[in-house]
Residue, then its C-alpha position, 0 to 999 in steps of 0.5 A: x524487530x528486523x520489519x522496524x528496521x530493514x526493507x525501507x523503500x520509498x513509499x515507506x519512508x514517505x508514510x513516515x515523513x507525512x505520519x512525522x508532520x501530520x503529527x506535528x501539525x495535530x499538536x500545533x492545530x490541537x486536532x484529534x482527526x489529524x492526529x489519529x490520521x498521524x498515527x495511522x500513518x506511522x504505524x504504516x511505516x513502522x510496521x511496514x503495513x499497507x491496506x493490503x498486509x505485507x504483500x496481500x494484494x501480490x497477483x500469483x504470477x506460477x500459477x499453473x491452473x489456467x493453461x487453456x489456450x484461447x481462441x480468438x474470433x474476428x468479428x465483423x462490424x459491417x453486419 
C-alpha cells in the first residue's frame, strides 16, 4: 500500500495521466485495444512498475570486480 501512494515522480504521474485518457477514449471509441493499452498503463503507474521492474535495469555503479588499468595505443592512420 506505501508504492500506491509514495514516490510519485513525473514519469509516473504521466503513465497515470495518459492510462486516465486512454481509458476514457476505450469506452468513447468502444475499442478493447485501447483499453487493454489503458490498463496496461495504469497498472504501471499504480504499481510504480516499468519494463525493467522496480530498478531492474539500475547500472551497479560499487562494483569493485573490474580494477584493471587500461592501457591505451596510439595508432596511426598514415600506414
Amino acid at each position: 500500500m506505501k508504492t500506491i501512494f509514495n514516490n510519485w515522480n513525473v514519469m509516473r504521474g504521466l503513465r497515470l495521466a495518459l492510462g486516465i485518457f486512454a481509458l476514457v477514449q476505450a469506452f468513447i471509441q468502444r475499442d478493447i485495444t485501447v483499453g487493454l493499452l489503458a490498463g496496461f498503463l495504469l497498472l504501471t503507474a499504480i504499481a510504480n512498475i516499468g519494463c525493467c521492474g522496480a530498478n531492474g535495469c539500475a547500472v551497479d555503479f560499487k562494483s569493485k570486480t573490474n580494477k584493471k588499468k587500461i592501457i591505451y595505443e596510439e595508432l596511426d592512420a598514415k600506414k
